[in-house]
C-alpha positions as a printed Julia matrix, in Angstrom:
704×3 Matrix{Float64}:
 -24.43  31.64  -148.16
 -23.65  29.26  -145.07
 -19.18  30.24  -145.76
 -20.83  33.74  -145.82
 -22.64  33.87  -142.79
 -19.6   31.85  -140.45
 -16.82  34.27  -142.16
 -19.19  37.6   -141.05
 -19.54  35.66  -137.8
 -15.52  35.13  -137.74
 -14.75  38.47  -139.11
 -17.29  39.93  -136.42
 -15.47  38.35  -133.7
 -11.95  40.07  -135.18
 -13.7   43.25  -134.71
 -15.47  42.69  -130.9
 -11.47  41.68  -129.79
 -10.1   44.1   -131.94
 -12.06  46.72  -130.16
 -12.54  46.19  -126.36
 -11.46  43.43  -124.6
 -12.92  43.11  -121.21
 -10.75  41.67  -118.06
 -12.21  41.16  -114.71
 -10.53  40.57  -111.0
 -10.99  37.69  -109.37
 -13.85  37.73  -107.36
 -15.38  40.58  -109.78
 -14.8   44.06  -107.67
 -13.2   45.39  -110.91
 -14.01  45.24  -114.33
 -11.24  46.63  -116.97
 -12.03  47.46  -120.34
  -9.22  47.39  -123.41
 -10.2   49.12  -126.51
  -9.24  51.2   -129.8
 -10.02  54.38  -130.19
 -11.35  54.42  -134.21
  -7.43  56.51  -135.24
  -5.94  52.99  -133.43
  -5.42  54.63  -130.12
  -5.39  52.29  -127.34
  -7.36  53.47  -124.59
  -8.99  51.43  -121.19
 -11.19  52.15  -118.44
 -11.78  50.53  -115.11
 -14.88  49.96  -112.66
 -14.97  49.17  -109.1
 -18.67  47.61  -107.83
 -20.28  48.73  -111.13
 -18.79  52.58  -110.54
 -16.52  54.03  -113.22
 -13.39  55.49  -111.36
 -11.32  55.74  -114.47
 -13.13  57.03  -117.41
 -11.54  55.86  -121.44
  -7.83  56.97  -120.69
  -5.89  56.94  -123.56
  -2.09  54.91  -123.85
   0.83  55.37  -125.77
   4.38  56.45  -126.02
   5.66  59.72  -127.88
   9.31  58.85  -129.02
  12.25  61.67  -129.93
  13.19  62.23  -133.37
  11.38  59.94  -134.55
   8.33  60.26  -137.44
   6.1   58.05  -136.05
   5.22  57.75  -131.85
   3.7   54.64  -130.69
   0.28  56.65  -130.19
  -1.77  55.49  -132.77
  -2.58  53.17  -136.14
  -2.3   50.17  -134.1
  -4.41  47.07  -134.85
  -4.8   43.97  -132.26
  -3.07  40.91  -133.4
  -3.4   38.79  -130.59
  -4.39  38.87  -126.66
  -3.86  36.4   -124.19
  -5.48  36.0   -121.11
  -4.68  34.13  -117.72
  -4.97  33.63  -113.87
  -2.04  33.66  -111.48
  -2.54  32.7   -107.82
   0.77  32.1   -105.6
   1.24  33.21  -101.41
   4.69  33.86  -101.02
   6.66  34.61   -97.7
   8.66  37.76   -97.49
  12.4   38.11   -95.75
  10.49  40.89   -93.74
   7.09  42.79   -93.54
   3.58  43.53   -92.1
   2.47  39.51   -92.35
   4.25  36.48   -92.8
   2.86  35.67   -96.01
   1.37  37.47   -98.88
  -0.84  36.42  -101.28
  -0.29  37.18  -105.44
  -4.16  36.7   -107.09
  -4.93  38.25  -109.99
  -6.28  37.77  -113.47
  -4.12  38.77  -116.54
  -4.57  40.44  -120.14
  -1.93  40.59  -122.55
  -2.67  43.0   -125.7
  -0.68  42.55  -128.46
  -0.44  45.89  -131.08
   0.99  46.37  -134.44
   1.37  49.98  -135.89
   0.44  50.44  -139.23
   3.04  51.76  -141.76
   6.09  51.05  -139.02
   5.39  47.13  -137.94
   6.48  47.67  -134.67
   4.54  45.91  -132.26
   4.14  46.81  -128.13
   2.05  44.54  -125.53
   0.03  46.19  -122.92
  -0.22  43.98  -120.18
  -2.68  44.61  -117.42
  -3.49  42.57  -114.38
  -6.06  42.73  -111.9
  -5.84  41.99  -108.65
  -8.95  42.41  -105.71
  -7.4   45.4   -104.53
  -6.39  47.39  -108.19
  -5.15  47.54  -111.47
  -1.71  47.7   -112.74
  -0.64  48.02  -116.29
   2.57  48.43  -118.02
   4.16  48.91  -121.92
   6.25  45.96  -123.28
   8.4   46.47  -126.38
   9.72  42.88  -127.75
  12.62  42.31  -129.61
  11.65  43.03  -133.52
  13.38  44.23  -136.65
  11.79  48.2   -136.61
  12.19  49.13  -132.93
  15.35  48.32  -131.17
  17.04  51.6   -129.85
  14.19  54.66  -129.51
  14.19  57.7   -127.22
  11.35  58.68  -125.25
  10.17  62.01  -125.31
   7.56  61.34  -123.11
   5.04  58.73  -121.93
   1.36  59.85  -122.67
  -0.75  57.06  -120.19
  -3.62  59.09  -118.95
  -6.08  58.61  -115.83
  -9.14  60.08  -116.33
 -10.84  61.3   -113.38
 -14.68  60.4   -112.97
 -15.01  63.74  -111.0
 -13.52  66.9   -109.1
 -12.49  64.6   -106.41
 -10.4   65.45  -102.9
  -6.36  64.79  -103.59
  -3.62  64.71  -100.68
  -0.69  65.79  -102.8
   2.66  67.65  -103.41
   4.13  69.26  -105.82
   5.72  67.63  -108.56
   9.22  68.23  -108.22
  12.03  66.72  -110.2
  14.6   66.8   -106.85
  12.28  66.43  -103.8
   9.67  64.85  -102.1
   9.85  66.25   -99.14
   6.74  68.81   -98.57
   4.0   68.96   -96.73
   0.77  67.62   -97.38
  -1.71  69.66   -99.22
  -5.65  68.6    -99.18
  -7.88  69.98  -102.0
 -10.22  68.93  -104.83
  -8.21  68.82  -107.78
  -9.72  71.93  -109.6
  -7.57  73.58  -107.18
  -4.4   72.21  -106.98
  -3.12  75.06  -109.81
  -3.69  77.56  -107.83
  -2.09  76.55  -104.31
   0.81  75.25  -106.15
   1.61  78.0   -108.09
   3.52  80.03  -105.62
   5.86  76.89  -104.92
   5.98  76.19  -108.75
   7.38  80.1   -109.25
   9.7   79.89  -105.97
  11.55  76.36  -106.71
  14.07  76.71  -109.16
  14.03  73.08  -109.6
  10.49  72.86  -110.69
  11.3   75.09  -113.71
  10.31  71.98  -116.42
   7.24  71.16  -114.73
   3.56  72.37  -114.92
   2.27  74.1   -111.53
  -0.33  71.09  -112.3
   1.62  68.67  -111.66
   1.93  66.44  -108.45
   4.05  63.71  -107.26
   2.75  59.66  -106.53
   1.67  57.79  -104.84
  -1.19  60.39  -104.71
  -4.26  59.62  -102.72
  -7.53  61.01  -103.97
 -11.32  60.51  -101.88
 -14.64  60.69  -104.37
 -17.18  62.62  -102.99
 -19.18  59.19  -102.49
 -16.58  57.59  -100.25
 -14.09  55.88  -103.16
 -10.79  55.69  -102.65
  -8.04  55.96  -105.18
  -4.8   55.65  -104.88
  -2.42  56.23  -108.16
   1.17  55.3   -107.95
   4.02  52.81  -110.09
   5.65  49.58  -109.24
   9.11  48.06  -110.25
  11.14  50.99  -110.91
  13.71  49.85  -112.89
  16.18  51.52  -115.95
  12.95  54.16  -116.16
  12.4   57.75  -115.06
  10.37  58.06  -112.43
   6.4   59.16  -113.27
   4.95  62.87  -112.14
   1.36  63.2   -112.9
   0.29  66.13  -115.14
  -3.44  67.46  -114.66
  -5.57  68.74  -117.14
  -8.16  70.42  -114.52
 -10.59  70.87  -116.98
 -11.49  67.8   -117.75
  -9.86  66.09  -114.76
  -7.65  64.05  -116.51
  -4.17  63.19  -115.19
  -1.13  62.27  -117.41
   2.15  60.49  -116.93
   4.86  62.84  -116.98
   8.45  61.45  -116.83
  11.51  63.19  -115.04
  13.56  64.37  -117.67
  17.69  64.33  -117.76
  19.79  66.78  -118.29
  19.57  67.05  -121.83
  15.42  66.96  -121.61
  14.97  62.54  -122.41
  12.66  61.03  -120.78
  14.33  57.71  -121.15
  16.9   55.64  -123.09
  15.36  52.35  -124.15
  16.57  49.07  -125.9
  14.28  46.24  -126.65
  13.19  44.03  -125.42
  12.83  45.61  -122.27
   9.25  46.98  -120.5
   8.08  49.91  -118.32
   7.23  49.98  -114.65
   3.81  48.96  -113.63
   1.39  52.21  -113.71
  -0.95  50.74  -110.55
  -4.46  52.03  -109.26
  -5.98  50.91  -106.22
  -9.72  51.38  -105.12
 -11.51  50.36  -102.11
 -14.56  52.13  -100.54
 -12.74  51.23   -97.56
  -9.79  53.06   -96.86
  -7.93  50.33   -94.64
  -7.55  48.52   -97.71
  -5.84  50.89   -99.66
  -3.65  50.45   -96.53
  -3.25  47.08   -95.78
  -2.83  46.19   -99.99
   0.01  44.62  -101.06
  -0.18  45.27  -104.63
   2.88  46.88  -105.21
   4.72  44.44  -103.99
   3.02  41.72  -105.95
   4.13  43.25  -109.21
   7.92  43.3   -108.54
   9.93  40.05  -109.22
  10.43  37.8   -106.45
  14.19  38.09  -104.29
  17.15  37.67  -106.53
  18.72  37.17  -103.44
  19.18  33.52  -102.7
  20.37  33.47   -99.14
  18.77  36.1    -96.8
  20.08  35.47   -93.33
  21.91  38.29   -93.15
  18.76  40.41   -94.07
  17.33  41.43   -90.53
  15.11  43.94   -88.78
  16.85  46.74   -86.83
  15.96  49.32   -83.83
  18.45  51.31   -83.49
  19.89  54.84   -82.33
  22.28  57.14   -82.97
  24.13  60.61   -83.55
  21.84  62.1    -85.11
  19.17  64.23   -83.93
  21.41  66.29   -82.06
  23.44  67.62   -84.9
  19.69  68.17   -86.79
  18.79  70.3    -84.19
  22.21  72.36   -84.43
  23.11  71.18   -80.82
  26.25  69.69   -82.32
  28.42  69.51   -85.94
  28.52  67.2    -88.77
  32.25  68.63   -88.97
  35.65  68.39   -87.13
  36.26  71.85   -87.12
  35.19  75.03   -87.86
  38.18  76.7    -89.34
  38.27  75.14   -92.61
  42.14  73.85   -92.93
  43.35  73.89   -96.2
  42.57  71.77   -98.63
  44.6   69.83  -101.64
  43.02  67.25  -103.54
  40.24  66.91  -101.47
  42.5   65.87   -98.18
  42.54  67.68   -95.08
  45.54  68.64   -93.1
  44.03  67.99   -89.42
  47.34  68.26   -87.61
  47.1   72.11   -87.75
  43.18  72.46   -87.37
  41.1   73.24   -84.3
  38.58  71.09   -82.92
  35.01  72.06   -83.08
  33.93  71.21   -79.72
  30.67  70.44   -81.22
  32.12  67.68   -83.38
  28.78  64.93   -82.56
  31.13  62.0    -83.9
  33.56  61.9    -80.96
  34.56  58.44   -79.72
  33.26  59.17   -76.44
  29.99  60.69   -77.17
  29.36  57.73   -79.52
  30.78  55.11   -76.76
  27.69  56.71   -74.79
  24.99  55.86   -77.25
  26.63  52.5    -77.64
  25.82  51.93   -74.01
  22.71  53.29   -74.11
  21.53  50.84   -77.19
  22.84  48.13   -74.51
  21.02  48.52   -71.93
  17.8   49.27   -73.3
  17.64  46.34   -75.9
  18.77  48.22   -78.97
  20.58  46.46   -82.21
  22.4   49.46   -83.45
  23.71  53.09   -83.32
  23.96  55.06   -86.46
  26.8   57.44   -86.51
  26.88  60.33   -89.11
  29.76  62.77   -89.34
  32.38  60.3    -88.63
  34.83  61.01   -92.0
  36.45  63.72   -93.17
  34.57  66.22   -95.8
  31.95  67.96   -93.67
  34.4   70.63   -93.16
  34.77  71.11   -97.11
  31.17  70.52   -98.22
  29.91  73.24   -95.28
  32.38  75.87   -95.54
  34.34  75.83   -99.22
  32.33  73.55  -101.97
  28.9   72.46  -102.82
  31.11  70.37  -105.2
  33.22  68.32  -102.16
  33.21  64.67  -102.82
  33.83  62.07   -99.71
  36.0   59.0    -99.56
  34.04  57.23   -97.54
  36.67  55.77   -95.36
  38.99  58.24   -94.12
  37.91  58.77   -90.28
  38.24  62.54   -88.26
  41.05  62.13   -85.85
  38.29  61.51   -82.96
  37.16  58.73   -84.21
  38.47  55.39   -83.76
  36.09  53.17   -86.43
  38.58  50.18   -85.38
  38.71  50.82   -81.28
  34.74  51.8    -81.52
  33.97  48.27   -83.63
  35.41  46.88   -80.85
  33.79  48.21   -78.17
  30.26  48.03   -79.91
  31.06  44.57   -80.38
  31.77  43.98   -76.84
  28.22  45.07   -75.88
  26.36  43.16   -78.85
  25.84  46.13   -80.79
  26.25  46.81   -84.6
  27.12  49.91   -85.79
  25.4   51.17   -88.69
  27.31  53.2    -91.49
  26.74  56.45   -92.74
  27.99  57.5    -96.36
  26.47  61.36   -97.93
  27.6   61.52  -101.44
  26.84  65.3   -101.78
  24.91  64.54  -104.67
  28.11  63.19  -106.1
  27.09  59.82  -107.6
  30.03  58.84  -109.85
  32.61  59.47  -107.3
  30.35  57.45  -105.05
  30.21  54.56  -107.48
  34.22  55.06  -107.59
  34.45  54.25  -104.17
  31.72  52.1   -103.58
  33.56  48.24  -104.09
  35.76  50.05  -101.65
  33.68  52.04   -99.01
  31.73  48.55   -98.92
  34.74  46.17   -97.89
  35.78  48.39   -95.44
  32.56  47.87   -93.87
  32.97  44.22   -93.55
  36.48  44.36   -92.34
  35.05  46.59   -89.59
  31.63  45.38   -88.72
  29.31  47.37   -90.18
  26.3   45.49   -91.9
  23.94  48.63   -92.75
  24.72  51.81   -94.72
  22.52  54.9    -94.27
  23.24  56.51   -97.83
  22.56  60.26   -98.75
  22.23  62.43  -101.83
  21.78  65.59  -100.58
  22.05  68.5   -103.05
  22.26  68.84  -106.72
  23.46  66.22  -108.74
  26.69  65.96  -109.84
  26.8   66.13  -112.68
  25.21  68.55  -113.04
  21.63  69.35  -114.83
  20.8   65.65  -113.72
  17.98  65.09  -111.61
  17.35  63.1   -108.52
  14.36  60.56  -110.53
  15.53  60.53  -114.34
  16.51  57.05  -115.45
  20.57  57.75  -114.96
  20.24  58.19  -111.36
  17.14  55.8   -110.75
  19.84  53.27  -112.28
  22.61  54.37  -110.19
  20.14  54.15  -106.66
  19.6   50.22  -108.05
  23.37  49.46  -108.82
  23.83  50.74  -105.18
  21.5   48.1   -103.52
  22.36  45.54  -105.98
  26.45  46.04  -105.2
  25.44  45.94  -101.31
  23.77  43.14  -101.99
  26.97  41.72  -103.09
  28.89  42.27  -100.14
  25.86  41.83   -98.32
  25.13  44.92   -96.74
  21.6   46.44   -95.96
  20.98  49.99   -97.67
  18.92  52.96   -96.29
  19.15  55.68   -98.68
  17.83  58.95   -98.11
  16.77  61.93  -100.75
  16.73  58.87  -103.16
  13.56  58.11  -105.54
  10.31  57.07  -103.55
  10.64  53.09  -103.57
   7.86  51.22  -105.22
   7.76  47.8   -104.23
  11.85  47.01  -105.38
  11.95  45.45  -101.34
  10.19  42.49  -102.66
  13.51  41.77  -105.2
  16.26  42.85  -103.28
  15.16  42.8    -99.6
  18.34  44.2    -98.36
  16.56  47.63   -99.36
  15.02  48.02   -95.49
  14.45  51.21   -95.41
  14.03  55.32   -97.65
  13.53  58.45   -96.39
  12.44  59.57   -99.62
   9.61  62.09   -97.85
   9.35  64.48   -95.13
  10.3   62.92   -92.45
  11.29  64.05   -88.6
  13.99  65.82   -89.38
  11.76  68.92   -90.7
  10.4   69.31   -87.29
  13.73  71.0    -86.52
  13.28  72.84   -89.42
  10.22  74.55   -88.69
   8.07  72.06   -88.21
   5.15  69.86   -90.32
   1.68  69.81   -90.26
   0.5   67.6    -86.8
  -1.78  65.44   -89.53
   1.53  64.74   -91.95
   1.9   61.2    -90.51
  -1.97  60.55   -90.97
  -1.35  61.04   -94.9
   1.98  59.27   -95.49
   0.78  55.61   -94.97
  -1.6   56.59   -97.48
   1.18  58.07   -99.52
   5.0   57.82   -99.55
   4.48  53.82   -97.75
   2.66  52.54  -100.44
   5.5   51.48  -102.29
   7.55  50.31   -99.26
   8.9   51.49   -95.64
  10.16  54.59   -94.56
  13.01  55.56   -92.16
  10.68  58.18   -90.41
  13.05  58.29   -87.21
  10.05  58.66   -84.97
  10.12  59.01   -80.95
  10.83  62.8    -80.19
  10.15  63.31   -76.82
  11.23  66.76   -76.05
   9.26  68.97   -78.5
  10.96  72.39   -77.52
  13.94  72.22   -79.73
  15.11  75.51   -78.2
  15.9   73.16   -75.81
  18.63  71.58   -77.06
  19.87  74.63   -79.21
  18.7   78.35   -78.29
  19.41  79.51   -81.51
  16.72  76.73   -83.32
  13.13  78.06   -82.14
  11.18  75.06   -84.23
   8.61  73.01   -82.49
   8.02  69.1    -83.24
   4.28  69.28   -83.47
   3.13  65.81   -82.09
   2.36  64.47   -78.66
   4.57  62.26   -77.17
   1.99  59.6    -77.09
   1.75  59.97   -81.2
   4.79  59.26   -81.37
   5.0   55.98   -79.46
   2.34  55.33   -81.92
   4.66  56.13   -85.02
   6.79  52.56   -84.8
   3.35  50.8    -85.56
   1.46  52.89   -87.84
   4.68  53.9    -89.81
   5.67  50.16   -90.72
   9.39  49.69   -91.2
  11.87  46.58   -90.59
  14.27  49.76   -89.79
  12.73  51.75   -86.94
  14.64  54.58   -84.87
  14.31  56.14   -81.76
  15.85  59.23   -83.01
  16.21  61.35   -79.82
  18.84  61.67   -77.59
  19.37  59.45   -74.62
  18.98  62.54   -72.1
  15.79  63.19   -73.34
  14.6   59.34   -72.98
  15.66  59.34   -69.2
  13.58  61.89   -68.75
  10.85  59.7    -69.41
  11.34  56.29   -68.81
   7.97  55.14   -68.06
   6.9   56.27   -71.91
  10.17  55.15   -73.3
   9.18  52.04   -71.97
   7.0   51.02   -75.14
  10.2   51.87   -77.56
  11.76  49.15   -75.69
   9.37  46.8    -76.33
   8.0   47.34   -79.7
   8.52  45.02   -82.16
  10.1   46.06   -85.7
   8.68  42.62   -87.73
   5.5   41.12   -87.78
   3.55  38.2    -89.0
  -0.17  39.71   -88.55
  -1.14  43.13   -89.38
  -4.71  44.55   -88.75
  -5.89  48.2    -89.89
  -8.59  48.71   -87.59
  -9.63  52.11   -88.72
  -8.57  54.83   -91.13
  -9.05  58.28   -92.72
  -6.53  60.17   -94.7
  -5.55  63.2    -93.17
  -7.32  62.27   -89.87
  -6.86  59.62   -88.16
  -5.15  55.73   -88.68
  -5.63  52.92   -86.52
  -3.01  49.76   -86.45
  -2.85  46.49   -84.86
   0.2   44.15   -85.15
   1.31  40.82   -84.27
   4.98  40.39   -82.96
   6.53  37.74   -85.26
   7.64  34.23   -83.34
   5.42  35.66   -80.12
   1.39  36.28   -78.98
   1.75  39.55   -78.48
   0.46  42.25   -79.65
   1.58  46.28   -80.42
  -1.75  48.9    -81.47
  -0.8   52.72   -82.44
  -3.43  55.07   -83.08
  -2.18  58.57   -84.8
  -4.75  61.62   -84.74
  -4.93  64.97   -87.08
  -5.73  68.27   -85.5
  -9.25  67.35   -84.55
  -9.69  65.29   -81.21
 -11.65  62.17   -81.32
 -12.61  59.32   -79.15
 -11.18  56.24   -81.61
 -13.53  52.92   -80.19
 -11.84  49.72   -81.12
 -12.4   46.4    -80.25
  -9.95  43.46   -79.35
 -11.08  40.8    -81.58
  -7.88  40.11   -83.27
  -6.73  38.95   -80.02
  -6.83  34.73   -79.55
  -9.8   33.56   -78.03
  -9.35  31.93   -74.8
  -6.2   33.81   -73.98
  -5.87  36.44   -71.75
  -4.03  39.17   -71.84
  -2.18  42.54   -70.47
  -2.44  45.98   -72.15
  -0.59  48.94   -71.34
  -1.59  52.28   -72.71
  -0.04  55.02   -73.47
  -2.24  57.91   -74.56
  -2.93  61.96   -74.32
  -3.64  63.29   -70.93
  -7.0   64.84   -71.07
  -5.35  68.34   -71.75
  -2.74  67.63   -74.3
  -1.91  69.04   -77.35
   0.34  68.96   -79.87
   1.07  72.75   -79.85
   0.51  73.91   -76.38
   0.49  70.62   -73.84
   2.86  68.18   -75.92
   4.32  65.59   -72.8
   1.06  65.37   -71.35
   0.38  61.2    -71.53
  -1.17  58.9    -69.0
  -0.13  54.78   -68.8
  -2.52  52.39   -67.42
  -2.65  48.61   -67.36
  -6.07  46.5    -68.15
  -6.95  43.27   -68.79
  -8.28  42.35   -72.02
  -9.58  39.33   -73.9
 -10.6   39.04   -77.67
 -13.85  40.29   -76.08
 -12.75  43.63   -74.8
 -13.14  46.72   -76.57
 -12.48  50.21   -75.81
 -12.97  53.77   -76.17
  -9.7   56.09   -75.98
  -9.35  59.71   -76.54
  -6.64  61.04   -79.1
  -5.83  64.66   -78.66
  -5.05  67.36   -81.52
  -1.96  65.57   -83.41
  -1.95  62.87   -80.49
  -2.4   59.32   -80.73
  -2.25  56.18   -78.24
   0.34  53.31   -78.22
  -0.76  49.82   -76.64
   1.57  47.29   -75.85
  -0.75  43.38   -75.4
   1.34  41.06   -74.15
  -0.04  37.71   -73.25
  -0.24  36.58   -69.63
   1.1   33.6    -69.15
């Protein structure tokens, strides 16, 4: 009777692990629970401060041509637990060091009838959960096709979403705010007008998506470590508020290729009731591998300028000429072909940015439309391909290296692939030394259009791979990479810093295209920055873009004053002031701030926050005492009150503020801004007025 009774006890203990496991954070926010459903479904849930915000979600795999999907009829055969706690130091960022706390679970499942075996590992940190599938090396599962990934999130109610659509080829929309029983209906009519959403459910929506219960909790669902995996869409089953992985599919439909042993990317969720902590996590980050990159000296910040924003607006060309000379294998005859006159890439014109970067404290000037294509790719083929070295005849990359040099400047490269990736990755050992030999340390990348070939899409696993083989070959040659209309990053900066910057969202460029909504930069840091920074290309000062072309009647809806505020509420080692230098001269007083913001920090402080409304930022210059606040506004004025505590005590200080005039507006008053100096302590506080899609920018330097 007494072997009885302890082998019920043992076999009763089988059972309680077999069927939940519970893991909790580390100082108790969260508690996540692991279980089988009774088919051998894995399933979890998690809590935040005794609150369910993720009701049982199920987990699982569904593999191609295949009888058996790693769903179901799996049994627990072992789980290991642990606690990691580490502060490491990043090449760049928000703070000097970051801090990696979390407790672990490792579950380890064996499918009945098949004997394959998968670990779900989950670990949570103060700030979230992340999660992802591992599939060990093993006799039964080696090569597999996935069909799709079936992790669900299981909303605990009809809650508020920011979101976009989930497209296979863009991210860059506009915000849309709505509970989530009514995301099918507003995105339908961009579902049925998009060609490239054709695969995808009008419920679907793109992460990082931000989400507000109706008793204050904040959610934010996104992935982390990106890696030889399509990128995740969310698919919502709005009646019963439950979201589901949905992978970007290839050209032939696959969701993904996969060899064991190999893993997933983390699926994360962060929760606060606080929504500066949704900001100011760093969770993403935490679950990526530390640098691969030994030696990062050559990894720095960068403010910079460039030819740019004039050919966005249509006041100059991208191309040479406009006449289209003929073409044989791809190379231009420019002997017999008229200039443009609009040609933005002109040695002189970029010889005048080059000063102006000079004398205003700049690092760099980007130049795009420098080599020969644009002609092609504008006015013959969507199927042009670029060499990447071959300069137009006016301009001199050697005699312009020379000159930039001469004034301390570094000219940054620009290389659009046209959506062309294997002809870039032909080029690429090649288009990258001829950087070195002249200068350049930072590539601007683009892949705009389809993707050649073609049926591929811009976030299946072929082209995620080919984005990483870019930054890990720059790496090589050590070169910093800003890639635009690439996948949204999530957290990859941590392992190969020399990633400073994506567009990878709407960014200012649209405001010449019609313009975005005056609260879009209120949503993003709650968004598309999540998983790391964003080349925004902030500082428009002359809103009227009829203005600089007749023919282009778009208006930049922000204040001049918001965007000041942009270089320290959109945090990015890569920060540009992306108008022209007339329009800065115009106001020098404002510009003023550009000049002295920092673009690295060592403290950062989210004083106050709201998606869609409002976001206020304090940072700490790195290596100084001084201080930078930026305070962006939606399209309701308010009177943001903050107080100066992160400040030193016993210093004193100087702040100058740049904020709305009393009567400005994003729409109808947009350079109205006043500039006043005070002196402040860790004592002060103070009450400033943000207008309709306004803001205020504070510089705090310390008086010595």
């Amino acid at each position: 009777m007494k072997n009885l009774f302890f082998a019920s006890l043992i076999l009763f203990a089988f059972s309680s692990i077999a069927e939940a496991q519970q893991l909790k954070s580390p100082e108790g926010k969260f508690v996540m629970e692991f279980s089988l459903q009774n088919d051998g479904t894995p399933t979890y849930n998690l809590k935040y401060k005794n609150k369910e915000v993720v009701k049982t979600s199920k987990l699982g795999l569904e593999l191609k041509d295949d009888k058996k999907s790693l769903l179901n009829d799996f049994t627990v055969t072992d789980t290991k637990s642990s606690t990691f706690d580490e502060t490491w130091k990043p090449v760049w960022g928000e703070v000097d060091n970051i801090r990696n706390h979390y407790n672990e679970l490792a579950v380890t499942l064996n499918q009945k009838g098949t004997d394959r075996q998968i670990i779900i590992r989950f670990r949570l940190f103060d700030d979230g959960l992340g999660f992802r599938y591992e599939f060990p090396a093993q006799k039964n599962l080696t090569y597999f096709v996935i069909k799709e990934e079936r992790t669900q999130f299981a909303m605990a109610g009809d809650h508020t979403a920011f979101w976009i659509p989930g497209d296979y080829d863009t991210q860059e929309y506009d915000y849309t705010k709505s509970k989530l029983s009514e995301i099918r209906g507003l995105s339908q009519k961009a579902y049925t007008a998009n060609v490239s959403q054709k695969n995808f459910s009008p419920t679907g929506v793109q992460t990082s998506l931000m989400l507000k219960t109706a008793d204050g909790i904040y959610i934010n669902l996104h992935e982390a470590a990106l890696i030889n995996y399509s990128c995740m869409h969310l698919n919502l089953d709005d009646k019963n508020m439950i979201f589901e992985s949905w992978l970007t599919p290839d050209a032939k439909g696959d969701k993904g290729y996969m060899q064991a042993p190999s893993h997933s990317p983390w699926r994360t969720i962060m929760v606060s009731d606080n929504a500066t902590e949704i900001l100011s996590s760093k969770m993403t980050y935490n679950l990526n591998d530390p640098s691969k990159i030994e030696n990062t000296s050559w990894i720095k910040p960068v403010k910079y300028i460039g030819v740019w924003w004039e050919m966005i607006t249509g006041k100059s060309s991208w191309s040479y000429t406009n006449d289209f000379p003929t073409v044989q294998l791809g190379v231009s005859d420019f002997s017999k072909a008229k200039p443009s006159g609009t040609h933005g890439a002109n040695n002189a014109n970029v010889k005048k940015y080059i000063d102006f970067a000079a004398a205003n404290g700049f690092d760099a000037v980007l130049v795009e439309g420098w080599n020969e294509g644009w002609e092609d790719w504008f006015g013959h083929s969507k199927d042009y391909v670029f060499d990447f070295v071959t300069p137009y005849p006016d301009f001199d990359v050697k005699g312009l290296h020379e000159y930039a040099k001469s004034k301390g400047i570094k000219i940054i490269m620009h290389h659009e692939t046209s959506g062309s990736v294997r002809n870039y990755e032909r080029h690429m050992d090649k288009a990258y030394q001829f950087m070195k030999d002249n200068g350049y340390d930072a590539v601007k990348s683009g892949y705009v259009g389809d993707i050649l070939p073609r049926g591929e899409n811009h976030y299946n696993q072929w082209i995620v791979n080919h984005y990483q083989y870019a930054i890990e070959k720059a790496a090589d040659y050590k070169i910093m990479v800003n890639a635009h209309e690439a996948v949204r990053p999530t957290g990859i900066a941590r392992t190969y810093p020399n990633l400073i910057g994506n567009e990878a969202a709407r960014g200012t460029e649209y405001q010449a295209f019609g313009g975005s909504k005056p609260n879009h930069v209120t949503v993003l840091p709650f968004t598309r920055l999540i998983g790391g920074p964003m080349d925004y290309t902030p500082g428009i000062f002359e809103m009227d873009i009829s203005k600089m072309n007749p023919d282009n009647k778009s208006h930049v809806n922000s204040t001049i004053a918001n965007q000041l505020a942009l270089y320290v509420t959109m945090y990015s080692p890569l920060q540009m002031a992306a108008d022209t230098p007339e329009n800065y001269n115009r106001f020098p007083d404002a510009f003023q701030f550009i000049k002295d913001v920092a673009v690295d920090w060592s403290e950062s402080k989210y004083i106050e926050a709201e998606p869609g409304d409002f976001i206020t930022v304090a940072r700490k210059a790195k290596g100084t005492n001084n201080w930078f606040v930026g305070n962006v506004n939606g399209e309701t004025p308010r009177t943001s009150n903050i107080d100066f505590s992160f400040l030193e005590k016993g210093k004193k200080y100087t702040a100058t503020i740049y904020a709305d005039a009393k009567d400005a507006h994003y729409k109808t008053n947009p350079q109205a801004y006043t500039i006043k100096k005070i002196a402040v302590t860790n004592k002060s506080k103070l009450s400033q007025l943000s207008a309709p899609g306004g803001g205020y920018a504070i510089s705090i330097i310390e008086t010595k």
